[in-house]
N, C-alpha and C positions, 0 to 999 in steps of 0.2 A: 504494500500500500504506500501510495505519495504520502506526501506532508499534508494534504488535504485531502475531505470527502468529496463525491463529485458536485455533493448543491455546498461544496464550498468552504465549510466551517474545519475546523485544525483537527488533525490528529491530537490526539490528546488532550481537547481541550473540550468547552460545552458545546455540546452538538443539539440538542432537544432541552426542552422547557417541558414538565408533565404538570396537569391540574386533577387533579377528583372534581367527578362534576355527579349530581344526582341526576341528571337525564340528559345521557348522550346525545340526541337530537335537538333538546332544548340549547345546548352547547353549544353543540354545529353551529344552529343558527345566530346565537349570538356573536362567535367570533367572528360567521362568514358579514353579518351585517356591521358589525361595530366596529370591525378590526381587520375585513378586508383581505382575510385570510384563507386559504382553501385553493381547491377543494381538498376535502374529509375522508379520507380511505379507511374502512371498517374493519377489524376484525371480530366478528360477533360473540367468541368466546374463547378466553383465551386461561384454560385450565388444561396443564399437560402434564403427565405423565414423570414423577420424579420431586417435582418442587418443591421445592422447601419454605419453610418459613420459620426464621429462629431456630436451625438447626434440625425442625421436625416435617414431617411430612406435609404438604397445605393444601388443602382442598378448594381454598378460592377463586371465585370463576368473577371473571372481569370483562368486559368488553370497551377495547378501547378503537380510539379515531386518532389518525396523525394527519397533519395538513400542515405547511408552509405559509408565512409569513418571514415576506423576504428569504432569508438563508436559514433562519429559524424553523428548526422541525418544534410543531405546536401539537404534544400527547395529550390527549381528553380522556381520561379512565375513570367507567362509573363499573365500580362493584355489582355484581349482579347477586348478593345471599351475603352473611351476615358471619360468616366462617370468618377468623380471626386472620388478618393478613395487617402489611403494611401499612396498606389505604385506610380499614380500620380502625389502626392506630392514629393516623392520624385526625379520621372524623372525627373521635372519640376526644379527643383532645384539641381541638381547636373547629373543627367542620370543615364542609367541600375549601377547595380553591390551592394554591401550589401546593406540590407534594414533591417533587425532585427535579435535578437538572442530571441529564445525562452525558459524560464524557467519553466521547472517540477511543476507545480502547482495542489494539492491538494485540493486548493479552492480558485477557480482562482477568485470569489466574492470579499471574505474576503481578498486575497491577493493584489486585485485592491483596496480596501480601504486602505490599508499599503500604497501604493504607492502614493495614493491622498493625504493620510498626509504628504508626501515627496515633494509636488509639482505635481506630473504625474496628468493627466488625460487622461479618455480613449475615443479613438480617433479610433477605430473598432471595432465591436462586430460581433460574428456570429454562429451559431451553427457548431459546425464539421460532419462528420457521425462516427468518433470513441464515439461521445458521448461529451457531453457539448457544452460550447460556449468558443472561444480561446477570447481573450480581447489583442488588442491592446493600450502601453500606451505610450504616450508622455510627456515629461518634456519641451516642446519649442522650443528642437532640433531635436525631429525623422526623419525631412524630411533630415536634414544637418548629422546627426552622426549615424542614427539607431534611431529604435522604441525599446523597448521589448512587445513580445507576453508571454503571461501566458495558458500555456498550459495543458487544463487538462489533467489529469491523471486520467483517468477512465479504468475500466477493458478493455475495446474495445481499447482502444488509446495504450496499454499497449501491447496488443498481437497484434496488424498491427503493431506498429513501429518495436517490437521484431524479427517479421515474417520478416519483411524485411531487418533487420541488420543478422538474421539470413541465408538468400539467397543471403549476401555479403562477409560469411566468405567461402573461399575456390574459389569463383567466377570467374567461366575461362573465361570473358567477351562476353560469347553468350547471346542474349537476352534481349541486353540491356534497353528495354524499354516495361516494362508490365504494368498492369490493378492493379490501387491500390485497388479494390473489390474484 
């Protein structure tokens, strides 16, 4: 991988903005009207096979929406069930609205070990379908200030985010809400 993703933003640095929203649609709309943002690529459920949550198995199912603003990848994830996860933690403790920034990672393993030496520990695991597993990491405050996710950068991760920063430049806001496959 370059020094850069292809809609733009650094290796290793913030690549996605994530929010908890209680109704993905309602979201949609408000960033594509207010903010000028989109369009909104869906994945309807995103509970797989392995994930963890704080070390233990997690059954939480989520649906989330990413869409572009500018070079900004913009996550919208509303929880779908009440099963104990990050997002959770964080309603539970302040309610919807940011919940992590995600950083360009090349080896989101080795970069979760940097972070353990700093204090963080990881506090989500999960496979993506661009390829890898994103790792969620807390320092004590994710539920109160934000998490960061490390986000692989694998070929597949590289050409969906692309693809979709690519069908937001010029975007006459038809269609605002399509299929992230």
């Amino acid at each position: 991988m370059s020094g850069k993703l292809g809609y733009g933003q650094p290796m290793g640095g913030v690549a996605q903005t994530a929010f908890i929203v209680p109704d993905l649609k309602q979201a949609i709309h408000h960033w594509v009207s207010n903010m000028r943002a989109g369009p909104f690529f869906v994945l309807p459920n995103f509970l797989v096979p392995g994930q963890t949550y704080r070390g233990e198995e997690s059954r939480a199912d989520i649906t989330i929406a990413m869409g572009f603003a500018g070079h900004m990848l913009i996550e919208l994830i509303q929880p779908l069930d009440d099963e104990p996860s990050v997002y959770r933690e964080t309603i539970e403790l302040r309610g919807f609205g940011f919940h992590h920034l995600g950083i360009a990672s090349a080896n989101v393993d080795a970069d979760s070990l940097e972070y353990q030496s700093r204090g963080y520990h990881e506090a989500f695991r999960a496979s993506v379908p661009t390829g890898g597993e994103v790792i969620y990491l807390d320092n004590g405050t994710g539920a109160q200030l934000g998490f960061i996710e490390l986000l692989p950068v694998t070929p597949g991760m590289d050409q969906t985010f692309t693809r979709f920063w690519e069908a937001s430049l010029g975007w006459d806001g038809t269609d605002p809400i399509r299929s992230f496959l």
